[in-house]
C-alpha positions in Angstrom: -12.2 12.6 -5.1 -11.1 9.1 -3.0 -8.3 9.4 -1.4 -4.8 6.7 -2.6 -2.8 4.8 -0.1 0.0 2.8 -0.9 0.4 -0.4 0.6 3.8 -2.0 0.8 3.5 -6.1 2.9 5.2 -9.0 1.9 2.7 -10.9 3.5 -0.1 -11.7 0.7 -2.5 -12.5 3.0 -2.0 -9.7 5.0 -1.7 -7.4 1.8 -5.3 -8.7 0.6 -6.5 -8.1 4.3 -5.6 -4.4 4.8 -6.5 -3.5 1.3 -9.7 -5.1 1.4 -10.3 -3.3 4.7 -8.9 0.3 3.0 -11.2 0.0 -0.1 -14.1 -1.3 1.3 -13.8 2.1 4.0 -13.5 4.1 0.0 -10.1 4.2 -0.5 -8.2 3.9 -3.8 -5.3 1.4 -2.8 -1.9 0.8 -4.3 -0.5 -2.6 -3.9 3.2 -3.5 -3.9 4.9 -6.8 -2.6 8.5 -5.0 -1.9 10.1 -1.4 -0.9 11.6 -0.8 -4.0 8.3 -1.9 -6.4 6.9 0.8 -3.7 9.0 3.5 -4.1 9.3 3.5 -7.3 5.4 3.9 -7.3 5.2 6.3 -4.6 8.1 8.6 -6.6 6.0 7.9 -9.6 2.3 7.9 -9.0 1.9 9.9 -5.4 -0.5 9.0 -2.4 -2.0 10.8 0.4 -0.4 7.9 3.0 1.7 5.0 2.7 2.0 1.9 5.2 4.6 -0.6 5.1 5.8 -3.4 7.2 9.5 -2.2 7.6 10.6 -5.7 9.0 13.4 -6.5 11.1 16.3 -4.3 11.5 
């Protein structure tokens, strides 16, 4: 079974990057452009490991 990350980046680029670089290492990846669209996924769906870009504070 592959393993699901989630991916939460504002950043398209940067999004296209790291999951390009999780799938082509066989991952299943999840992409979302904001914290709640990832959430709500997360609550919804489940992964083994997020990552998110939590911005500044």
């Amino acid at each position: 079974m592959t393993t699901r990350i989630l991916i939460i980046e504002d950043e398209t680029t940067i999004a296209q990057l790291e999951r390009d670089y999780f799938e082509l290492n066989g991952f299943q990846v999840d992409l979302c452009h904001n914290g709640n669209e990832g959430l709500q996924l997360a609550l919804r769906d489940g992964s083994a490991a997020g990552l998110a870009n939590p911005g500044p504070s």
